[in-house]
C-alpha positions in Angstrom: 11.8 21.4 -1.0 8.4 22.3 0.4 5.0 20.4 0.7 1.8 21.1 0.0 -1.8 20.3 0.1 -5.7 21.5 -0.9 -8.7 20.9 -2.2 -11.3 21.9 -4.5 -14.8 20.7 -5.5 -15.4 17.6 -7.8 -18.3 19.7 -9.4 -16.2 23.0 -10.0 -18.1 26.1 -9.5 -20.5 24.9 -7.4 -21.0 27.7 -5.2 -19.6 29.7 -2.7 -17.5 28.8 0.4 -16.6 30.7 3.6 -13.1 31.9 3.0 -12.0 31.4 7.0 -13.1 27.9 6.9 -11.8 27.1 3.7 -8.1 28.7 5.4 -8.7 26.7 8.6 -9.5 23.6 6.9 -5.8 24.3 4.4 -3.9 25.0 7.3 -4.7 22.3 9.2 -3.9 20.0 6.1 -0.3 22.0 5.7 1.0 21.9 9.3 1.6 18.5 9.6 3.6 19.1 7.1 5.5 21.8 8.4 9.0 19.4 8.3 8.9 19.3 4.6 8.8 23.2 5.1 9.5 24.8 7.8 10.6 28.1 6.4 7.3 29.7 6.1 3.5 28.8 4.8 1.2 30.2 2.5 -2.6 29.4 1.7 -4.4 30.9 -1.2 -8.1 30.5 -1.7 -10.6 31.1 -4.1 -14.1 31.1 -2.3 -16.4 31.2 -5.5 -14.9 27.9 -6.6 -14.1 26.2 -3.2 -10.2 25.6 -4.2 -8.1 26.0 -1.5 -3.9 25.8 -1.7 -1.8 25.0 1.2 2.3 25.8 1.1 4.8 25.2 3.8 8.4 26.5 2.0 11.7 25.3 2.4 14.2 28.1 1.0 16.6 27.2 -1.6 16.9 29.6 -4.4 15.4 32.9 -4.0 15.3 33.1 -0.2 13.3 36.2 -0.4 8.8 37.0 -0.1 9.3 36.9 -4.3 9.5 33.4 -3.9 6.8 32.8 -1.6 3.9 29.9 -3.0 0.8 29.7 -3.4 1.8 32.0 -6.1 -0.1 33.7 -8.8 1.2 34.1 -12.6 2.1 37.4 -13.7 -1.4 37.4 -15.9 -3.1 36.3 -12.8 -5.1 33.0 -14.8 -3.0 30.0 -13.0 -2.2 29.4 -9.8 0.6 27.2 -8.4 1.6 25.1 -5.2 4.9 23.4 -6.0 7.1 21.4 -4.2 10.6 21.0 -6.1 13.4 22.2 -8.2 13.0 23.0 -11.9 17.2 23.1 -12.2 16.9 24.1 -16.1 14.7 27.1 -15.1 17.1 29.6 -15.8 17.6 28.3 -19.8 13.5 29.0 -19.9 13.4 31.6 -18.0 16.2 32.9 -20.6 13.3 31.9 -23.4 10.5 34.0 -22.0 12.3 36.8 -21.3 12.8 36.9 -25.5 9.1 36.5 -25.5 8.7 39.3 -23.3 7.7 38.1 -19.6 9.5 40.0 -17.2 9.9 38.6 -13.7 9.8 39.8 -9.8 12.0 37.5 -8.6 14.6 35.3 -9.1 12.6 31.6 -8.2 11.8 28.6 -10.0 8.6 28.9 -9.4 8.0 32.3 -11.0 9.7 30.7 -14.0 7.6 27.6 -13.9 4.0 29.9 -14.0 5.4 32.1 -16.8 6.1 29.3 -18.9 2.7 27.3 -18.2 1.5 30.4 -19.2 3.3 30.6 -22.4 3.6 26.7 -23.5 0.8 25.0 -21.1 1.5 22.6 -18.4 2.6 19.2 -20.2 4.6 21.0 -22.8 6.4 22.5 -19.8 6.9 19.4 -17.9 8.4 17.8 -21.0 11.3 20.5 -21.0 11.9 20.2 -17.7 14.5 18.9 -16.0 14.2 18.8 -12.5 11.7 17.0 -9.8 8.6 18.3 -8.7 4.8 17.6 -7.6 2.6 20.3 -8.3 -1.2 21.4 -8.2 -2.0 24.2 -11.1 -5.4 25.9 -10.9 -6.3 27.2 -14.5 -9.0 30.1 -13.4 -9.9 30.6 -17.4 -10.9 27.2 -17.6 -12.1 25.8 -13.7 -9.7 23.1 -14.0 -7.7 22.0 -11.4 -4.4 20.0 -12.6 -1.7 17.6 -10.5 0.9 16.2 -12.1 4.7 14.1 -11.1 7.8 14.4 -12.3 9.4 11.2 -14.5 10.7 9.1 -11.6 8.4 10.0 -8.8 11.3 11.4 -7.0 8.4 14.0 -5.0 5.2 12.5 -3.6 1.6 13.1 -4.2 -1.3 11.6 -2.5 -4.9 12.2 -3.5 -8.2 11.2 -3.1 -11.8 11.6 -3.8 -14.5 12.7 -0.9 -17.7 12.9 -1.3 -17.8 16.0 -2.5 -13.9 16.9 -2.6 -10.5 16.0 -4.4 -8.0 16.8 -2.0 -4.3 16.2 -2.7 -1.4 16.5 -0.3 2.7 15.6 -0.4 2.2 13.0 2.2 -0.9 11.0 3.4 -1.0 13.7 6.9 -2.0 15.8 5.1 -5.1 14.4 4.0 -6.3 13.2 6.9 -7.2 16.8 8.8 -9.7 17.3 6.0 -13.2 17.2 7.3 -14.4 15.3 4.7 -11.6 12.5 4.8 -12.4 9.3 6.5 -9.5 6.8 6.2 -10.2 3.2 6.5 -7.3 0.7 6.3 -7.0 -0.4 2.3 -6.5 -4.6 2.6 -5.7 -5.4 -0.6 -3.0 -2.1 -0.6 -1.7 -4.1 3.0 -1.5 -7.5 0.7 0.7 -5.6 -1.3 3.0 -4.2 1.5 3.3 -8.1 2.9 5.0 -9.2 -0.5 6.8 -5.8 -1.5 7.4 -4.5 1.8 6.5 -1.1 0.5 3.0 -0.4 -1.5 3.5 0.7 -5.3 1.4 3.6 -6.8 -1.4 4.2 -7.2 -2.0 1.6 -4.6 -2.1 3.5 -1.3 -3.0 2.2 2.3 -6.1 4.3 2.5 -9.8 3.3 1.1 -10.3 6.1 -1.6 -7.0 7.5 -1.4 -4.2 6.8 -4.5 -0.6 7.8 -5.5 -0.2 9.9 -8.4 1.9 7.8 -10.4 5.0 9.0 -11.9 4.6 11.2 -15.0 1.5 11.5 -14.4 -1.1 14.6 -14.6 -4.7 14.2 -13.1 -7.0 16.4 -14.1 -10.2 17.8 -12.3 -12.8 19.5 -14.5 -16.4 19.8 -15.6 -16.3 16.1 -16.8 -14.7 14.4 -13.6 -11.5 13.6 -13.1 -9.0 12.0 -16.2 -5.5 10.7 -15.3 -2.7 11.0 -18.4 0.5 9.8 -18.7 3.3 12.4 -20.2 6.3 10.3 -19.6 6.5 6.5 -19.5 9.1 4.6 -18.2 8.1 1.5 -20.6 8.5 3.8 -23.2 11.5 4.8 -22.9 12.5 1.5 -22.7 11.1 0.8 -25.6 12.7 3.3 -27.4 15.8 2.2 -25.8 15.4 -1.6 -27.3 14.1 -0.1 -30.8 17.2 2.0 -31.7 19.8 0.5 -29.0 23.2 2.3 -28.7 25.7 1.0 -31.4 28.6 2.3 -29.8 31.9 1.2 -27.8 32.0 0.9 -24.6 34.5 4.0 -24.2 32.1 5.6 -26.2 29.2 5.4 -24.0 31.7 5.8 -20.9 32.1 9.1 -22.7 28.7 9.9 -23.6 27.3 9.1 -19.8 30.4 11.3 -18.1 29.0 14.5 -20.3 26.1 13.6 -19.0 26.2 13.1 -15.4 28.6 15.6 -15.4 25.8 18.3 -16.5 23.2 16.7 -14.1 25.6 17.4 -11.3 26.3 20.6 -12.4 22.8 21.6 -12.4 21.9 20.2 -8.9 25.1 22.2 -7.4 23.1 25.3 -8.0 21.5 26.4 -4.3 21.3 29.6 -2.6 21.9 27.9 0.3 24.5 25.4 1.7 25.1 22.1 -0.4 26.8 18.5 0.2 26.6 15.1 -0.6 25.8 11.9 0.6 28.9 9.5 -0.1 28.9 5.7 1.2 32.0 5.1 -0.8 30.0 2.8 -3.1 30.1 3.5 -7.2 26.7 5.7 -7.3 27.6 8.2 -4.3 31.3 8.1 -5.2 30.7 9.4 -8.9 28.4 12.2 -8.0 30.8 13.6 -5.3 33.8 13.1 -7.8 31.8 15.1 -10.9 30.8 17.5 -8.0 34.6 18.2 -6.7 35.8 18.2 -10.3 33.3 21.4 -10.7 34.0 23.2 -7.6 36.8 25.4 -6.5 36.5 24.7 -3.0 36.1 21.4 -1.3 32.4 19.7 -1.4 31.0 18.5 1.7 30.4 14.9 2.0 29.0 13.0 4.3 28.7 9.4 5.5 27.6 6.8 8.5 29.3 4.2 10.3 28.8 1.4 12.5 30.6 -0.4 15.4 29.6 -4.2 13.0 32.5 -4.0 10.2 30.5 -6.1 8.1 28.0 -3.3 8.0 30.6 -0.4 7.8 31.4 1.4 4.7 33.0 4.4 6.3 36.3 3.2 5.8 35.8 3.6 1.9 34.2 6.1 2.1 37.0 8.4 4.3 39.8 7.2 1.5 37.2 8.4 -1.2 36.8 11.8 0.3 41.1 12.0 0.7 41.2 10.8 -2.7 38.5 13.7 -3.7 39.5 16.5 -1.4 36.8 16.5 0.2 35.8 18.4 3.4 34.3 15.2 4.9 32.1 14.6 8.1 31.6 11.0 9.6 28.7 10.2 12.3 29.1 6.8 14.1 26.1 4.9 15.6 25.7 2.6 17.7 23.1 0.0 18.0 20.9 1.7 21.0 21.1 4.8 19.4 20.2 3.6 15.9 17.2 1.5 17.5 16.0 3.9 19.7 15.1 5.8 16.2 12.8 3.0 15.5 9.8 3.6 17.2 9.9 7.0 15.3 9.8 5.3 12.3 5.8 5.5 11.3 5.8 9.4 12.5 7.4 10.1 9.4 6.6 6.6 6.7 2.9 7.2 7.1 2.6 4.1 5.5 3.4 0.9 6.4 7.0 0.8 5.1 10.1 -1.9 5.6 12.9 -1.1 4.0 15.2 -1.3 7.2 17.9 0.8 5.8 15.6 3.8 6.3 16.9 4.1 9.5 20.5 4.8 8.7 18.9 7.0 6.5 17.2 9.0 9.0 20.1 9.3 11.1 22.2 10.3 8.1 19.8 13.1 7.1 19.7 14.6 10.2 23.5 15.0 10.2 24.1 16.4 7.1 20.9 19.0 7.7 23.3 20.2 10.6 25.8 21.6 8.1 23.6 22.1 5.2 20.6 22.4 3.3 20.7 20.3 0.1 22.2 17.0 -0.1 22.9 15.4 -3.2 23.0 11.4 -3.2 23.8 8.5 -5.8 20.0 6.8 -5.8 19.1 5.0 -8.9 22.5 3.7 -10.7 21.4 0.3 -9.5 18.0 0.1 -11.4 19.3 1.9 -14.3 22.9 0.0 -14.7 21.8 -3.6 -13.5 24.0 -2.9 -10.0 21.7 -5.1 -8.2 23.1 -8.9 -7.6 19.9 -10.1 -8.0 20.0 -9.6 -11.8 23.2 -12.0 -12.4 21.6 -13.9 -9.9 18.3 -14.2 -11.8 19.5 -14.6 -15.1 21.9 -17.5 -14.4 18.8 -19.6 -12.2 16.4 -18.7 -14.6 18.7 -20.2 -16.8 18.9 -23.4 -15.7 14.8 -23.3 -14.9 14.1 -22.4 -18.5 15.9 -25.6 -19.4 13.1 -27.7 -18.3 9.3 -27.8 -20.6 7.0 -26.3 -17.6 4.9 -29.4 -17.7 7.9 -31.3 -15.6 8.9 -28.1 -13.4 5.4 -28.4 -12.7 5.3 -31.9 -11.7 8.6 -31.9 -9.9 7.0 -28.9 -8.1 3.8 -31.2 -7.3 6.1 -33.8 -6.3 8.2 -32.3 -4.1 5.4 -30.1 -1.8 4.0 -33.6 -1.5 6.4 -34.3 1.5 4.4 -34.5 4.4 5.4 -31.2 6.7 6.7 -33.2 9.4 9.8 -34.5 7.0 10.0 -30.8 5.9 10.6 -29.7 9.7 13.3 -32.0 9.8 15.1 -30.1 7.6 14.9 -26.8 9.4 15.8 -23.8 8.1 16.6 -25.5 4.9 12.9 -26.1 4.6 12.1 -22.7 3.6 14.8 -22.4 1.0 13.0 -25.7 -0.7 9.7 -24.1 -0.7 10.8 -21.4 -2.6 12.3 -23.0 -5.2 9.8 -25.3 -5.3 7.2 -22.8 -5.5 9.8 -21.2 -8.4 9.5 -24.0 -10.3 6.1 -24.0 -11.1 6.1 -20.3 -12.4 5.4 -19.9 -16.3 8.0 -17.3 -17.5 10.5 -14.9 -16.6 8.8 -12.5 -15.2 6.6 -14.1 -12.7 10.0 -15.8 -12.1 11.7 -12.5 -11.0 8.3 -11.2 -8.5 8.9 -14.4 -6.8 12.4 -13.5 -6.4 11.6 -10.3 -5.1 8.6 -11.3 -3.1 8.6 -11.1 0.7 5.5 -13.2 1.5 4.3 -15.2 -1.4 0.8 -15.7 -0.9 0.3 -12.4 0.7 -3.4 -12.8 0.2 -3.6 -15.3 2.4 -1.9 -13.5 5.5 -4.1 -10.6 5.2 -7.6 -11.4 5.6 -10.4 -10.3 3.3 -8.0 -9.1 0.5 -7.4 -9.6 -2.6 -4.0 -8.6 -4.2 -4.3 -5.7 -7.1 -2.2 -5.6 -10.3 1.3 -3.5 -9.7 4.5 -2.9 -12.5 5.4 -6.7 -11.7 2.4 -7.8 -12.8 1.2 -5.7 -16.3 2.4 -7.3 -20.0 5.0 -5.7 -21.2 4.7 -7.5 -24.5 7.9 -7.7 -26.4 10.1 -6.2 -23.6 9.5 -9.3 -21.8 12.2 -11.2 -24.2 14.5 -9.5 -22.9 15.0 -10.4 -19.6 17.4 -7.5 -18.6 15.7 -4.8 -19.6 12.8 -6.0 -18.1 14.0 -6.4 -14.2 15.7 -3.2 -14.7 12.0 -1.5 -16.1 9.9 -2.9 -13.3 12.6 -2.2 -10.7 12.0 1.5 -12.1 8.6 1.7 -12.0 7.9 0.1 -8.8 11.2 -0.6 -6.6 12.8 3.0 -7.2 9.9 5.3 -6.8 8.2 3.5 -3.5 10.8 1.8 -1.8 14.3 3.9 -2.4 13.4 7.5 -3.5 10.4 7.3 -0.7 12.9 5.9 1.4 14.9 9.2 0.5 12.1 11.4 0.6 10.6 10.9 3.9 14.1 10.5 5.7 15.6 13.6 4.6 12.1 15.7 4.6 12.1 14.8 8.4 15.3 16.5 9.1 14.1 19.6 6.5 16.8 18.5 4.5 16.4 18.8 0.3 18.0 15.5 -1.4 18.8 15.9 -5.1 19.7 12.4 -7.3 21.2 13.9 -10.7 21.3 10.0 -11.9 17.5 10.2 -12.2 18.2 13.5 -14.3 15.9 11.7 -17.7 18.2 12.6 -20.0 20.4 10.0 -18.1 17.5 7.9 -17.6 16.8 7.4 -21.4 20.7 7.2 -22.4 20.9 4.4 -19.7 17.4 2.8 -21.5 18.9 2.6 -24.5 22.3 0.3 -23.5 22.0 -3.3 -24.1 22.5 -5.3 -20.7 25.5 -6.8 -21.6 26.6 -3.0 -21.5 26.2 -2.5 -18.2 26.6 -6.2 -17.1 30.0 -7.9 -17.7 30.0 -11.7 -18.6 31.7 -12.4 -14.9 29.1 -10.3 -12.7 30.5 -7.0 -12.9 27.9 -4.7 -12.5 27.4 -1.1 -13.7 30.3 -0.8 -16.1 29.1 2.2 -17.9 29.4 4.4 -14.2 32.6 2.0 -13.3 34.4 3.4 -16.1 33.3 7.1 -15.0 34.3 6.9 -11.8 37.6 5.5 -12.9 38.4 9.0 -14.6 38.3 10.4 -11.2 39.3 8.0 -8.7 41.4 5.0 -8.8 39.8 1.5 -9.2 41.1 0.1 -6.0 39.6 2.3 -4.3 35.7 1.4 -5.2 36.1 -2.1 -6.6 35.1 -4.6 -4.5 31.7 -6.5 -3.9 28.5 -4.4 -3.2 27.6 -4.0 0.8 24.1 -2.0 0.4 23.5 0.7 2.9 21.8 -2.0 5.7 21.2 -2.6 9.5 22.4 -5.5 11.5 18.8 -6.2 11.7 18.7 -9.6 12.8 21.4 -9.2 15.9 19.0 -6.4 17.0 15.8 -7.8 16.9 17.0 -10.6 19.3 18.5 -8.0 22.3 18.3 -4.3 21.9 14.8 -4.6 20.3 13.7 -7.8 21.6 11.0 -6.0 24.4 9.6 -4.0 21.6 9.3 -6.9 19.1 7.1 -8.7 22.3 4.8 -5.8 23.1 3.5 -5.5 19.1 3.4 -9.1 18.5 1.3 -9.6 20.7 -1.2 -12.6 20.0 -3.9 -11.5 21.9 -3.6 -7.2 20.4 -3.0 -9.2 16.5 -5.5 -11.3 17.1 -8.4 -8.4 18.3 -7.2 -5.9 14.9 -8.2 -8.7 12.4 -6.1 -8.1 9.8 -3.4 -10.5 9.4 -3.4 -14.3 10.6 -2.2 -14.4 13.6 -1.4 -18.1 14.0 1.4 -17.3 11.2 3.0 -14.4 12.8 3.1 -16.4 16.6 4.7 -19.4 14.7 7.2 -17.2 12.7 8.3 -15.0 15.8 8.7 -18.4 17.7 11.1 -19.9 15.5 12.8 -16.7 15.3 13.4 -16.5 18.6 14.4 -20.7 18.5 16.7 -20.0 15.9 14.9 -22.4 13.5 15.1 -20.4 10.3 15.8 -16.7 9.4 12.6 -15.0 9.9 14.1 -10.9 10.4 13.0 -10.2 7.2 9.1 -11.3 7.1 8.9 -9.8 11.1 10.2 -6.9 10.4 7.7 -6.5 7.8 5.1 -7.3 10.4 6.5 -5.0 13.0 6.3 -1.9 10.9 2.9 -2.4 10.0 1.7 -3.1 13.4 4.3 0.1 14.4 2.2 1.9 12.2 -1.2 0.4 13.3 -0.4 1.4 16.5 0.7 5.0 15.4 -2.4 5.6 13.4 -5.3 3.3 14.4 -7.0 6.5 15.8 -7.0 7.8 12.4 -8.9 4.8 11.0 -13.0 4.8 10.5 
């Protein structure tokens, strides 16, 4: 795993550049990345055309120089900054040595050039299996390529100067660039107050975007033109066209080849290799396909905490003795986990909530003690319906869909009629009213199922001056939107998994220089999973992901993993009340809220004063405010 960064002209060839400044200006854009890499750095340059490439390298296969990026292809045309693994490389690498390319080294990245060269870039990413972010410079043609792998599992960040595209694997790297003047993105920050995370392309910078997943933006003569080569919706699509008609042992069967293949390709590392395991389903499968292929015991790793009704670690331990696994357990406290907090914007250089990255960070940096690579179990939720919120959805959309939207509508009317006084009576019970009050008046399923999701719902009205853009919960899916599963389980995938779980992953592992692989993203398992009906992988009486359940049942026995889903969470509320209390005080401030301007600050007083009152569950919407106003306070110098 690496990162990288550069730049090049929007008007290629437009003269000259001074090749130390170009290499000052790169390397000031790579070092703040140097976590993602801190194995060595590269930067390449060409001066005629004013592209710059910035590398920082973390070694996994071929540890040696021959693997060293920027790197030029053997018939010197492209030029490549990479951060990834291809893991089929050596099956193409295979292909072109029948074609006649011979090779220096043993990397994935030599492989990946060789082939661009032979096939061209979206050909090659087609074949690939594997996650990556990448900047290609064609010199032939003066075009300057980015492109994502299918699930976004690697970040990109670009954005347009001036006079400048510059791109980098996380938003600090943007910022050193002379030309770069970040001013905070309002209607992006709308989006973080419902989502508590911002989806691509939205970003929290004026002028600055995400590359979306499978995606490849192009810079030449003409401007800039951004193409999708692989769509989640359409592999939905194809999934609900020509469905699997098979048994359920059947496609038990089918998925265990599979994952088992996945895993097998992600085991291969020149370096030391584990797993995450929480003792849930996801993490338990890939360490049980994992053991099942290795001679010697796998290390596994997991967290625990002192609160049992936050502690997997027990099933997790009899997994690993089930397994044979060569297991390591970290417990944390509370005052060690929250004195991690304040960290927290360092590396999520972007407002982000998800409160379970912080057992995540702590994780991270104790398996990067003990190795390199860490393979975890992210994304059997989206893709086998593991979330409770889908029963949970289905069955009240249900009984909503019952009623013509006319009278939900008027009950709606009706009910928000009560004066707010008689609400308050009511107490916390108020706020569960509201919502499905507010639920009632929505016109179909899928407006239905943001609500559900949403944090605050009129998040345009908290942050001042924005507007709030179109994301994956808001675009037509046409047809897909009659069926309801498949659609929660698509926009989950498009939004959720990307830029709240696998950035999540990303930037928590990255900050301890650890490389996180997730072989049930591999696409191959992604489109088998597409094409299940729901009722496949979500049984009549709530039992989620019974494609996976009945894998993991080859390996380990059912009463060990069946039981009701915990989540990998924080006792978030208990903390925010003592160990984090002074902290929660000094950045909700009225009077510091109140002199940034950007969210109302009457809202955020009356919500952190019935916190503290105990009139309602609030942890949820402050926490949201505290890590953006962590982050304000990390990076308001950045901001023009």
């Amino acid at each position: 795993m690496c990162g990288i960064a550069g730049f090049a002209p929007l008007c290629p060839g437009t003269g000259e550049r001074n090749r130390q400044d170009m290499q000052a200006i790169c390397r000031a854009m790579t070092d703040p990345l140097r976590h993602r890499g801190p194995d060595g750095s590269g930067i390449w340059t060409d001066e005629r055309f004013g592209v710059a490439f910035g590398h920082r390298r973390l070694s996994i296969l071929d540890l040696s120089p021959s693997g060293a990026q920027p790197m030029e292809s053997a018939c010197k045309r492209f030029v490549l900054t990479y951060n990834g693994e291809i893991y089929n490389h050596p099956d193409l690498r295979r292909e072109l040595e029948s074609l006649g390319h011979a090779f220096r080294g043993t990397s994935d990245t030599e492989t990946l050039l060789a082939a661009i060269a032979e096939w061209g870039l979206e050909a090659v990413l087609k074949r690939a299996i594997g996650m990556f972010a990448l900047a290609l410079w064609d010199r032939e043609n003066h075009t300057l390529q980015l492109a994502r792998d299918r699930m976004g599992i690697k970040p990109l960040f670009y954005a347009r100067t001036r006079n400048s595209l510059l791109f980098a694997s996380e938003l600090k790297g943007l910022r050193p660039h002379p030309e770069f003047s970040p001013r905070l993105n309002r209607n992006a920050l709308s989006l973080f107050f419902r989502h508590n995370y911002i989806p691509a392309p939205h970003c929290i910078y004026e002028g600055a975007r995400k590359l979306e997943p499978g995606h490849i933006l192009t810079l030449d003569s003409n401007g800039t033109h951004d193409h999708c080569w692989w769509s989640a919706a359409s592999a939905w699509e194809k999934g609900l066209a020509a469905p699997f008609s098979g048994s359920a042992d059947e496609a038990a069967e089918h998925l265990h080849r599979l994952l088992s293949d996945a895993v097998r390709l992600r085991m291969i590392s020149d370096v030391p290799l584990g797993a995450f395991l929480s003792g849930g389903i996801d993490s338990s499968t890939v360490a049980a396909l994992m053991q099942a292929q290795s001679s010697n015991p796998v290390r596994t790793f997991s967290i625990g905490f002192d609160e049992p009704e936050y502690d997997e670690s027990p099933m997790a331990r009899a997994i690993a003795q089930h397994l044979g696994t060569d297991h390591t357990e970290l417990r944390v406290t509370p005052r060690e986990m929250a004195e991690v907090i304040p960290s927290l914007p360092e590396y999520w250089d972007e407002p982000f909530a998800d409160s379970s990255q912080v057992p995540s960070l702590c994780l991270a940096r104790l398996t990067r003690q003990h190795v390199t690579v860490a393979l975890s179990g992210d994304g059997g939720d989206e893709l086998f319906m593991g979330y409770a919120r889908y029963a949970l959805a289905l069955r009240a959309w249900k009984l909503l869909g019952c009623l013509p939207l006319p009278v939900r509508r008027a009950i709606s009317r009706t009910g928000k009629a009560v004066p707010n006084r008689v609400m308050g009576l009511l107490g916390p019970l108020a706020s569960k009213i509201h919502w499905r009050l507010d639920a009632l008046a929505l016109p179909d399923f899928q407006a239905f199922y943001r609500h559900a999701l949403s944090h605050q719902k009129h998040p345009a009205d908290f942050v001042h001056g924005a507007t709030e853009p179109d994301t994956p919960f808001t675009h037509d899916y046409g047809k897909l939107t009659r069926h309801k599963g498949a659609l929660m389980t698509l926009m989950d995938t498009r939004a959720y998994l990307p830029d709240d779980i696998l950035t999540k992953v990303d930037r928590a592992t990255m900050a301890a220089s650890l490389e996180a692989r997730v072989p049930l993203l591999d696409h191959r398992v992604v489109e088998f999973a597409a094409s299940l009906p729901a009722d496949m992988k979500l049984g009549p009486d709530g039992r989620a992901k019974l494609p996976l359940r009945a894998v993991l049942a080859r390996h380990v026995p059912p009463a060990l993993f069946e039981r009701p889903k915990m989540g990998f969470s924080i006792p978030l509320e208990h903390w925010l009340r003592t160990d984090l209390r002074d902290w929660c005080e000094s950045l909700l401030d009225p009077k510091i809220i109140r002199g940034q301007g950007y969210v109302d600050v009457d809202m955020v007083a009356r919500m952190w004063r019935n916190y503290k009152n105990g009139q309602g569950n609030w942890s949820t919407y402050i926490w949201d405010t505290l890590m953006f106003q962590a982050w304000l306070d990390r990076h308001q110098k950045d901001l023009s």
